[in-house]
C-alpha positions in Angstrom: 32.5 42.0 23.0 28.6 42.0 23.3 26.8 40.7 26.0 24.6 38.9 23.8 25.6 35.2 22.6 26.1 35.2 18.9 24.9 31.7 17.8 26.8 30.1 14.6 25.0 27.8 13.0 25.6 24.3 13.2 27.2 22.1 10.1 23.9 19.9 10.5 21.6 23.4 10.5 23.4 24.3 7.7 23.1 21.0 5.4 19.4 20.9 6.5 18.5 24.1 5.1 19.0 23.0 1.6 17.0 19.8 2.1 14.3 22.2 4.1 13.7 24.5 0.3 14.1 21.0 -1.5 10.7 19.7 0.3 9.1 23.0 0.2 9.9 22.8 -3.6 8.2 19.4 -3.9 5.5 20.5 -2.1 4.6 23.3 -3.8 5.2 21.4 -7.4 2.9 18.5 -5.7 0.0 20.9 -4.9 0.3 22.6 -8.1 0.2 18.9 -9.8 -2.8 18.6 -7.4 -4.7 21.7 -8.3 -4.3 20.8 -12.1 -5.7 17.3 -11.5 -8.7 18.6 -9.4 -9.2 21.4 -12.8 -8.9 18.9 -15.1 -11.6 16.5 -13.3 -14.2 19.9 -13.0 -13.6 20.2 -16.7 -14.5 16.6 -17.5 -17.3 16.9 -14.8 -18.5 20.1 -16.9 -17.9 18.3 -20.0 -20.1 15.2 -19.0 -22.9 17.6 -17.4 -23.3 19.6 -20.7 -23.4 16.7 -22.7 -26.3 15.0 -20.2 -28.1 18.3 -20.5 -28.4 17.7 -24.0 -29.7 14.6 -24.1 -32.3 15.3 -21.7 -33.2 18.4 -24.0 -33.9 15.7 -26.9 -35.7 13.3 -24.2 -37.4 16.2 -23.7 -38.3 17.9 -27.1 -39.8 13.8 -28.3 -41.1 13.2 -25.0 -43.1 16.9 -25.7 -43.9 15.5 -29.4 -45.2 12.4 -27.8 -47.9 14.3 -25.9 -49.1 16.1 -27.8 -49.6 13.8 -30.6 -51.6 11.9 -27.5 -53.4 15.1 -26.6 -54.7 15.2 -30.5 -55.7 11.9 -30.8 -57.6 12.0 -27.1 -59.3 14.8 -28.6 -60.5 13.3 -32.0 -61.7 10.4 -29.7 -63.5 12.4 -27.4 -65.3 14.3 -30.5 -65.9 10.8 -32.2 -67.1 10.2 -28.6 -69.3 13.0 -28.6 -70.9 12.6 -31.8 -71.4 8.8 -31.1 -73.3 9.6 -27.6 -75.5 12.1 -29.3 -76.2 9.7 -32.6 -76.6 7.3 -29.5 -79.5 9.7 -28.0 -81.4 10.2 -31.2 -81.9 6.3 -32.0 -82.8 5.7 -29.1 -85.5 8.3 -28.9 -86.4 7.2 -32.5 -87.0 3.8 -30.7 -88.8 4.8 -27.9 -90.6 6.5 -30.3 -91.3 3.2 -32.4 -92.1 1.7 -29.6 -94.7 4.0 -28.2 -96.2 3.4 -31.7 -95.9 -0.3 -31.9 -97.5 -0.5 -28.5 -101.0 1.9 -29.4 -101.0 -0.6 -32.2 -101.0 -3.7 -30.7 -103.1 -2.5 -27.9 -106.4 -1.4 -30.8 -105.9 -4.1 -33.1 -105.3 -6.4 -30.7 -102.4 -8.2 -32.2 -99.6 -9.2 -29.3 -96.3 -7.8 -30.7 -92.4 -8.8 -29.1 -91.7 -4.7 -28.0 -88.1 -4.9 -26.7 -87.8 -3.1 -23.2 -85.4 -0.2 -23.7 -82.5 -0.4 -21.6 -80.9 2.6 -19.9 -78.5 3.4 -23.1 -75.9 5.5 -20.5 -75.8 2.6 -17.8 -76.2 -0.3 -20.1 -75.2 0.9 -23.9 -74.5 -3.1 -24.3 -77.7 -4.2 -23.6 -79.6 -2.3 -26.3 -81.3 -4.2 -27.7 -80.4 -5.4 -31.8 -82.8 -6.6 -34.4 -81.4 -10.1 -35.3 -81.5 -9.5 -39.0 -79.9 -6.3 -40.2 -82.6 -3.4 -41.3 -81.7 -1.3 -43.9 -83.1 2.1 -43.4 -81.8 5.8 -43.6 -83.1 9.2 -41.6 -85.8 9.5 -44.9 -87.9 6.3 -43.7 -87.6 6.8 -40.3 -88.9 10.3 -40.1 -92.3 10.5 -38.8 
C-alpha cells in the first residue's frame, strides 16, 4: 500500500458536482443574456443619438438661414440708413443755408422774419424743425 491516503469522494461531493456545472451553466447563459441586453441598449442609445444629431443638423441648417436672411436685411437698413443720414446732411445745410439768406434779408430790409433755430440734426433729428404746411419743391428750385 502507499503511504499516502487515497481520498474517495463522498456520495454528497459527488451529487454536488453536477449541481456545481448546472449553476456555472446558468451563470454563464445569465451573463451572456446580460451582455446581449447591455448591446442591445448601446444600439438603441446609438440609434437615438444619430437620430438627435440629425435634427440638430436641420435646427442648424434654418437656424443658419435665419441669420443670414437677418444679416441682409440689417444690411439694406444700414444702407437705407446711410443714404437717409447723408440726405439728412444736405437739407440741413440747404437750410442753414436758407437761413443765412433769410437772416441778411431781414437784417437790410428791415422786415422781422420767424427763422427757426436749427437744432443739432445728429443729437436731436426730432426736433428739426417742419414747415406747418407742406412745400412742394425739388433739388431744381432749391439750387442756389
Amino acid at each position: 500500500m502507499s503511504s499516502s491516503p487515497t481520498r474517495r469522494a463522498s456520495s454528497s461531493e459527488e451529487e454536488s458536482k453536477p449541481a456545481i456545472e448546472e449553476r456555472k451553466r446558468k451563470r454563464m447563459l445569465s451573463n451572456r443574456e446580460s451582455a446581449r441586453r447591455s448591446r442591445m441598449r448601446k444600439l438603441q442609445h446609438l440609434d437615438v443619438l444619430v437620430s438627435q444629431e440629425a435634427q440638430l443638423k436641420t435646427q442648424n441648417a434654418k437656424f443658419s438661414e435665419q441669420i443670414q436672411a437677418v444679416t441682409q436685411q440689417y444690411m439694406a437698413v444700414d444702407t437705407e440708413n446711410a443714404i437717409l443720414r447723408a440726405q439728412l446732411n444736405e437739407l440741413t445745410q440747404r437750410l442753414q443755408s436758407v437761413n443765412s439768406v433769410l437772416r441778411f434779408v431781414e437784417e437790410f430790409s428791415g422786415i422781422a422774419m420767424d427763422i427757426p433755430e436749427m437744432p443739432d440734426p445728429i443729437l436731436k433729428p426730432w426736433r428739426l424743425p417742419y414747415p406747418a404746411q407742406s412745400i412742394m419743391a425739388n433739388a431744381e428750385t432749391l439750387q442756389f
